[in-house]
C-alpha positions, 0 to 999 in steps of 0.5 A: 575781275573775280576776287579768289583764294589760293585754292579757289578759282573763277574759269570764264571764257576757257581761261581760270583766274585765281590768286596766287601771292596777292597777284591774279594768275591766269591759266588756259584750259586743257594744258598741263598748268591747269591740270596741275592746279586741280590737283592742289585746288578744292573748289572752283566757279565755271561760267559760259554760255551753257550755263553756270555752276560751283564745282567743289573736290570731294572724296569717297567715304568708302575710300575707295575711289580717291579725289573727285570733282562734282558740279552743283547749280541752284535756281529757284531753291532747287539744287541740281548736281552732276558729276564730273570726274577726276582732275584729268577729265576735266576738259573745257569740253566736258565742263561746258557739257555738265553747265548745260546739262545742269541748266536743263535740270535748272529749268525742270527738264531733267531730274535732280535726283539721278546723279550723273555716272555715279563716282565711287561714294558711300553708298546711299543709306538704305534699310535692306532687311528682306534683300537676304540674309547676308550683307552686300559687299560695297565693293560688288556695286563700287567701280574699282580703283585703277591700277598705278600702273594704268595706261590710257587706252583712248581708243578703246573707250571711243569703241565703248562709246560708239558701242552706246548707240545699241542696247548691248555691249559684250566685251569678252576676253580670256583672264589677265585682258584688262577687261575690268580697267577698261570698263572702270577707265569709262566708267570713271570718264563717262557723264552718263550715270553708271550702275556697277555690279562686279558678279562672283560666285554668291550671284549663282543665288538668283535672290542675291544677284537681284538684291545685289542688282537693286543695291547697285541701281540704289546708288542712283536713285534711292527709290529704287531700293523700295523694290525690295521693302516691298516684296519681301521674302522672295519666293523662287518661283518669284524672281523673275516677277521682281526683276520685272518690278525692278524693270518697269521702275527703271523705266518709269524712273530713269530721265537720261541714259544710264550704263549697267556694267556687270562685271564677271558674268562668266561667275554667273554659272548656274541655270536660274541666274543664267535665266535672268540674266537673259531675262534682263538682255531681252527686256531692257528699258529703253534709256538703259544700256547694258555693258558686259564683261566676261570670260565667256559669252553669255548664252543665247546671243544670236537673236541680238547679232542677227538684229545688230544690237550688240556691240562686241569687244574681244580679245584681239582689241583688247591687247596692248600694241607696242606704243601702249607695251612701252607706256605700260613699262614706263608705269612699272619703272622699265626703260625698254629698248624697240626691240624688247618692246618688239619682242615682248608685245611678240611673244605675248601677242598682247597679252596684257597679263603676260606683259606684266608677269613677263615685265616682273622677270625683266626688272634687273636684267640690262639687255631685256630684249636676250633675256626675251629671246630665250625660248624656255623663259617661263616665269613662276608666277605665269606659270601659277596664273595659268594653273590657277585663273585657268587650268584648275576652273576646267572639268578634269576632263578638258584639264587633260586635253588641255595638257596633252595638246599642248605639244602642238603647234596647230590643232585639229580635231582628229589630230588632237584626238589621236594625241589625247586617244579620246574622242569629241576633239572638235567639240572641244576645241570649239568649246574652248574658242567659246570660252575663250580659252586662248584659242584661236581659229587659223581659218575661215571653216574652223578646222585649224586652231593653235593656243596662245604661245604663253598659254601653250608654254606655260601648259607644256611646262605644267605637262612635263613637271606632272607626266615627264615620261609621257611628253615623247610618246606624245610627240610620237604620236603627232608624228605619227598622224602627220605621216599618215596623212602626208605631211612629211616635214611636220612629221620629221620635226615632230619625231625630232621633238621626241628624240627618235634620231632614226625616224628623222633620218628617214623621213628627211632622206624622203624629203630631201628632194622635195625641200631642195626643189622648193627652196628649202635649203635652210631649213633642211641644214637646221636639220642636218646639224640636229643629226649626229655624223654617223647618221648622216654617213649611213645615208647617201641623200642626207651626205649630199643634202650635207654637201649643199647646204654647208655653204649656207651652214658655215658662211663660206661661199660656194667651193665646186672643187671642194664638192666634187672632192667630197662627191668622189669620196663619197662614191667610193664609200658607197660603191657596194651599194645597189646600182640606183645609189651608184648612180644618183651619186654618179649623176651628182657627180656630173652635174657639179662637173657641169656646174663647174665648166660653167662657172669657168666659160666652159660652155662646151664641156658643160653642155656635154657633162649635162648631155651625159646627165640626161642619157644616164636619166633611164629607168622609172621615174622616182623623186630623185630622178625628177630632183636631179631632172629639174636641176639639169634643165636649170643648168642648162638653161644656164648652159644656153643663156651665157652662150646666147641661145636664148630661145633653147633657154627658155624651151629648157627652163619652161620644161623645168617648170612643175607641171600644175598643182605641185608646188612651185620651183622658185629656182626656175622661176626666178631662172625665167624672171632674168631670162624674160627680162633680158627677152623684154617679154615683161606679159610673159613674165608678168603671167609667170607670177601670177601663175606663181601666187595663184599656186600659193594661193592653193597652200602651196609653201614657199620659204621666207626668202623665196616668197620675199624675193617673189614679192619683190620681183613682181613689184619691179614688173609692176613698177615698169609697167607705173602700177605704182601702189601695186609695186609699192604693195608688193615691196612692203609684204616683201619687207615685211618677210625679212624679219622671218628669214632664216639666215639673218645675213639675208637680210640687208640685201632683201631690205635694200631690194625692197626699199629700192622699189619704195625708192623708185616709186616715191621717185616716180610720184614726185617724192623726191625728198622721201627717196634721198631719205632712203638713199641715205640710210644705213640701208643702202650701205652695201659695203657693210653687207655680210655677202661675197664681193661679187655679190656686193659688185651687183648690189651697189648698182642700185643706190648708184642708179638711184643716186643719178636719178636724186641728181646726186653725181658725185657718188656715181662718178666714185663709183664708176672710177673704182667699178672695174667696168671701162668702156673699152673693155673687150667684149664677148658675145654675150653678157650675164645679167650682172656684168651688162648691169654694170656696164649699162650703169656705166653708160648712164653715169657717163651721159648723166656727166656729159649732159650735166657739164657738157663734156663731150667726152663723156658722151663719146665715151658712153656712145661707143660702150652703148654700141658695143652692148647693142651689138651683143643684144641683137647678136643674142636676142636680147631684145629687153637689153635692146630697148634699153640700150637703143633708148640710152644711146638716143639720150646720149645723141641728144645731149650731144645735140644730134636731135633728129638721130636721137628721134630715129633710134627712140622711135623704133624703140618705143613702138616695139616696146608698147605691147610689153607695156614698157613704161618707167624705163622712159618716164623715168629719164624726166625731161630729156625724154620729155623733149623727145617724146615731143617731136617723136611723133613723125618717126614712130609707129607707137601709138598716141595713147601710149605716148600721152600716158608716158607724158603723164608719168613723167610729169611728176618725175620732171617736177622733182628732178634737180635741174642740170645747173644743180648738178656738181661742178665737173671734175678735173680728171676723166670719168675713170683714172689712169693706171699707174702703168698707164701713166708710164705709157701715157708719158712714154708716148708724149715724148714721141716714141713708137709702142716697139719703143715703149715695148722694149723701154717698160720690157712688155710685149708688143700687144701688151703695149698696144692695149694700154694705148687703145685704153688710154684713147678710150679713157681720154675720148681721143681717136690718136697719139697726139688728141690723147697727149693734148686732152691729158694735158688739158686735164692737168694729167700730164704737164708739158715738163713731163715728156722732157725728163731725161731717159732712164 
């Protein structure tokens, strides 16, 4: 073994051996204990199969590059060298490179002479007197330091390096990129030899550019500086053949590829060094690789791009993602939470100059993420980089252009000339997406731009502090165009901005149908509350917008009879007014009527007061008429649906539709997604969406929650029809819509909707751990939820029925015990949507317990709901409820072990369920429905292809569902507790006495009594007296001492 210093070493075999106290210390390659002895070694042995060489520490003279390491080998009296780089970089991979490449040099097959990417030395002496009079900074032709608080950006420099396959590559970004670190972290990573050359204004000189350019390649090689000795003084005219001289030798002289980083050529303005610097572009030599950085492209670069030999970089790689924000405020002594790391990566889109400057106002504020919240945080010195880096390099000109269109949120050229009352507003804003001026195209055609939002901030507040006075005639004028060409609500958010309240009330008073029509409820209430009272009295349609929106406003739940207060006194206040506003306050007046009769089962008043509606509906067609028209159908449609005419509510509903090319009316749409669902017309439905996004696809507008809720549905659908990375698809672009939502309380439930299908779907793929994940996350916590109880009674259903899926019962069996829902509930005609959710919920809890436990109590309990929910779908129509409720009642018969009367209900089922493409309903139920798909043959119609393709899908499903001998042990009382009045019934009856007896015992009437007996047989799956005394005993529910206790 190698004998060594304290600070010098022997690496063999990827292992370096050193002494330490007498003893030999051995350390592996490429972990943090061999990084941290380079920093305190000096010099080193490598040796592997490669080859072998002496590496030794140095430092810049010029001190500017810091502590580098360099690899030296001699054979035969010729010394080869390379240059290795800073301690990081010294992996066992790049050692072995530099033994190799110094073993070529070794054998005479490459050259001593060029030093591989040259580090930041002294620069080689030279005798450069014809160059020009002025001296050349050695900082121009040096790499620069990077920053303290540089964050690695490996990705970057793998694009860097896939960039070298080509002659060129640009790397072109606004100021404040990080264009300059990233060029200097390659640069100082490389093995290639690097030439630097950082451009400023004196480069304008094409004799100083060439001089500058030839100092730089001296670095490398010392005989390149001849050029200059020779041909001195250089004539103008002559430029051009110099760089030629300078080219050829390149060519002549150069033994491996080397890298020209120009740095700054947007300083590179005038027309002469303009012409060489594309001189330089179409003639490089061939082992020389040319990388750029720029504000601005450099002309005349079509004929590289149509020959695919550039690579480029622009500003969208070159800002920060979160992970590379976080890091950075690490580097600067921040500790940031996810949010303001969200927030400020938000804000700045990437920005890496922003990032910083905004991190500078961050530091001693404890809750980052408020202090990035606030809208008018424009820190000093953003404010002056803007001015000084951007603004002040512009012609006065375009600084103008650039003030007065700042006030916009997207930009257009006829839009912004009517703002900035000049000409030429397309060719400037292309000018400005040349120059990268934080501009960015919002289409395909280039029509539509917007600023970066710090760059269109900091310009608004230079606007307001150099032309007050003039920023609301701008915001007038904006208005103004958007009216002109029918973009209403841009106009009423722009008059808004320049403070005439007016204007705004009677653009909005014009728009209120349109926004309510389309969903747009939140942002019609935004603004409302900007308007003063008096304005909003002044007008009947914004007192009635104020009436539908103060629900969404104050957090409280719908109140009709508050509204109908309002809408008569509003009548009142507004009885003088011409006889159209008498009646739209009238027909308003009727239609909550309506509503109201409805909320309460009143389905003959509600379908009059919507009959009187419809004959008030005379005279000429207005937007109000049509607003109040579509309102009507849907309640209608409603009307028709509870009373189980279910074929008038879809005549009604598809009458509401928009005819094609308005926008879509998601009320009406989501009316016909619970309607075709509950008709099991899943094609229907599936074409309703697709109609739906087509017509988005046309820019048409949804608001955030409508579209959320859109995306989500769709998923559901295709999720039942196992399109599973579709369904997935549709739930995540869903989730990804909740940040944007207007009302943050909207969000829990729209995440719980759309992790539910991530839920199912993980399920249906097997993935049955990820979905217990979920389940038992804070998402599906609904008891949390800032919604109505009603609302949370319909949301629990889901992790309920995801729960029995992952074969967790216990949370099911609670659930059903305080749900409200029994089986032997009274039942109507018909259901709603949520109240048959509940009970069919309650139908699977109570067969997923009898087949867990064999309780055949269970099992009599969910056959005897099942019957009283099929009789309600076939007496309706609801032939999407039939299908579910005939294939649950032939699980349950199943379980119980009546097999072929299991295969007669399923049999049917399927083979009407086949052409809606039915599908997860039955493949989700795992083995059970396995079983019987296996015999079903002989009793069904459906076909075989169908059949094998639901195999298929449960198969996954079957393989991750926890056997029935791992459900939890039965519990020792029914599925849903006795009441507290039941119990006194229960024991009444068990000491023998009739209902007239326990009538008069308990003082209730009759029927009364004869109800809580007809539940507790229900509840104890008994059919008499004696069987419901008998099993309450069984359960330890009543004791045999109990019926002896003394009479009061």
């Amino acid at each position: 073994m190698e004998k060594v210093s304290s600070t010098a070493g022997a690496v063999r075999n990827g292992c370096l051996v050193y002494e330490q106290q007498g003893q030999n210390v051995v350390v592996l390659l490429d972990t943090p204990s061999w990084y941290a002895w380079l920093e305190t070694a000096t010099t080193f042995t490598f040796t592997c199969e490669e080859g072998t060489f002496t590496a030794h520490k140095a430092r810049a003279g010029n001190q500017r590059g810091g502590w580098y390491w360099r690899a030296y080998r001699r054979k035969r009296g010729r010394l080869s060298r390379c240059y290795l780089g800073v301690s990081p970089n010294l992996t066992l991979a790049k050692l072995r490179e530099a033994a190799s490449r110094l073993a070529a040099d070794a054998e005479g097959r490459g050259s001593s002479h060029a030093d591989e990417s040259a580090p930041p030395l002294s620069h080689v002496p030279l005798s450069f007197e014809g160059l020009t009079s002025s001296v050349i900074l050695q900082s121009t032709i040096t790499p620069p330091r990077l920053p303290m608080q540089h964050v690695a950006r490996p990705h970057l420099l793998a694009l860097l390096e896939q960039g070298l396959r080509g002659p060129v590559t640009l790397v072109s970004a606004p100021a404040g990129s990080g264009k300059t670190t990233l060029l200097a972290e390659w640069a100082a990573m490389t093995t290639r030899p690097v030439v630097w050359l950082s451009c400023e204004e004196g480069e304008n000189d094409p004799a100083r550019f060439l001089s500058s350019l030839i100092a730089a390649f001296a670095r490398v090689d010392a005989r390149l500086g001849t050029i200059a000795q020779t041909d001195r003084p250089w004539h103008p005219c002559e430029h051009e053949r110099i760089l030629t001289r300078l080219l050829n030798d390149l060519e002549r002289l150069l033994q491996h590829e080397t890298v020209l980083i120009l740095d700054d050529v947007h300083a590179l303005m005038t027309e002469a060094s303009q012409a060489l610097l594309l001189f330089l572009l179409n003639h490089l030599p061939s082992r020389l690789h040319l990388l750029i950085g720029t504000r601005v492209d450099p002309p005349r670069l079509a004929r590289l791009r149509a020959r695919q030999q550039i690579a480029e970089l622009r500003r969208e790689a070159l800002g920060f993602v979160p992970s590379e924000v976080e890091a950075f405020a690490q580097a600067m002594g921040l500790s940031l939470g996810s949010e303001a790391i969200r927030l400020l990566e938000e804000r700045t889109e990437g920005w890496i100059a922003g990032i910083q400057l905004l991190m500078l106002v961050l530091r001693g504020h404890a809750d980052a993420a408020e202090v990035l919240r606030a809208t008018d945080v424009t820190p000093r010195f953003l404010l002056e980089y803007v001015c000084e880096e951007i603004l002040l390099q512009q012609s006065p000109e375009m600084q103008r252009f650039l003030l007065q269109t700042s006030v916009l949120d997207r930009l257009t050229g006829p839009l912004c000339e009517s703002v900035a009352e000049a000409g030429g507003g397309q060719q400037k804003l292309e000018s400005l997406l040349q120059a990268n001026l934080f501009v960015s195209a919002l289409d395909a055609t280039d029509t539509w731009y917007r600023y970066h939002p710090l760059f269109a901030e900091a310009l608004r507040t230079q606007l307001q502090k150099q032309e007050p006075a003039l920023v609301p005639e701008l915001y007038r004028r904006v208005s103004r165009w958007y009216e002109q060409h029918g973009w209403a609500e841009d106009a009423c958010e722009y008059a808004y901005r320049a403070g005439d309240l007016p204007h705004v009330a009677r653009l909005l008073a014009e728009l209120v149908p349109s926004l309510v029509e389309q969903g747009k409820l939140v942002r019609l209430g935004h603004w409302l509350d900007r308007l003063p009272q008096e304005i909003i009295a002044a007008s009947v349609s914004l007192s009635l917008a104020w009436i539908w929106t103060q629900p969404l406003r104050t957090s409280q739940p719908h109140d009709p009879e508050r509204v109908i207060e309002r809408l008569t006194v509003l009548l009142k206040t507004h009885e003088k007014d011409d006889p159209e506003t008498q009646a739209d306050l009238q027909r308003e007046l009727t239609l909550q009527q309506a509503t109201q009769a409805l909320a309460r089962g009143d389905i003959p008043q509600a379908l009059s007061r919507a009959a009187e509606m419809t004959r008030s509906l005379t005279g000429p067609e207005t937007a109000w008429s049509r607003f109040t028209l579509w309102r009507q159908q849907v309640l209608l449609g409603a009307a028709y649906r509870v009373s189980g005419d279910l074929e008038s509510s879809e005549q009604t509903l598809r009458q509401a539709l928009p005819a094609g090319g308005t926008s879509p009316n998601f009320v009406v749409i989501a009316s016909l997604d619970e309607l075709y669902e509950e008709l099991g017309r899943l094609r229907e439905l599936g074409r309703l969406y697709e109609d739906l996004f087509r017509a988005l696809a046309w820019h048409h507008h949804l608001p955030s929650l409508a579209l959320a809720l859109a995306h989500q549905r769709y998923g559901v659908l295709l999720y039942e029809w196992n399109r599973l990375q579709e369904a997935e698809s549709e739930a995540r672009q869903s989730l990804e819509l909740v940040p944007h939502l207007d009302l943050a309380r909207h969000s829990p439930w729209l995440t719980l909707l759309g992790l539910g299908v991530l839920a199912r779907v993980a399920l249906a793929q097997g993935h049955s751990e990820r979905a217990r994940q979920l389940l038992e996350s804070e998402a599906f916590d609904v008891a949390q939820f800032p919604v109505p109880q009603a609302s949370k009674d319909v949301l629990i259903l889901l992790p309920v029925r995801l729960a029995l899926r992952c074969g967790q019962l216990d949370p099911a069996l609670q659930w059903a015990s305080t749900c409200g829902f029994h089986a032997d509930d009274p039942f109507t005609s018909s259901l709603g949507k949520g109240r048959y959710a509940g009970y069919v919920t309650l139908a699977r809890v109570l067969i997923a317990r009898g087949r867990g436990h064999s309780n055949a109590l269970a099992l009599s309990q969910a056959q005897i709901l099942l019957d009283h929910l099929l009789e309600i779908a076939v007496g309706t129509g609801a032939h999407g409820w039939r299908i579910e409720i005939q294939m649950l009642r032939a699980l349950a018969l199943h379980a119980q072990g009546k097999t072929r009367q299991a295969l007669v209900t399923l049999g049917p089922i399927l083979a009407q369920a086949e052409p809606e493409g039915y599908l997860r309903l039955f493949a989700d139920e795992g083995e059970m429905m396995a079983d019987l798909l296996a015999l079903i043959a002989p009793f069904t119609t459906a076909s075989p292809d169908y059949l094998q393709r639901i195999q298929v899908a449960i198969a996954p499903v079957r393989a991750a569902r926890p056997a029935v001998s791992d459900l939890p042990a039965p519990l020792p009382s029914p599925v849903e507790p006795l009441s507290e009045r039941e119990r006194e019934v229960l024991q009444l009856v068990a000491e023998g006495l009739s209902n007239q007896q326990i009538a008069q015992r308990l003082m209730l009437s009759l029927h009364t009594v004869k109800l809580h007996v007809k539940h507790l047989l229900a509840k104890l799956g008994a059919t008499n007296r004696t069987q419901a005394v008998a099993r309450a005993r069984a359960l330890h529910i009543l004791t045999r001492e109990d019926h002896m206790a003394p009479s009061q």
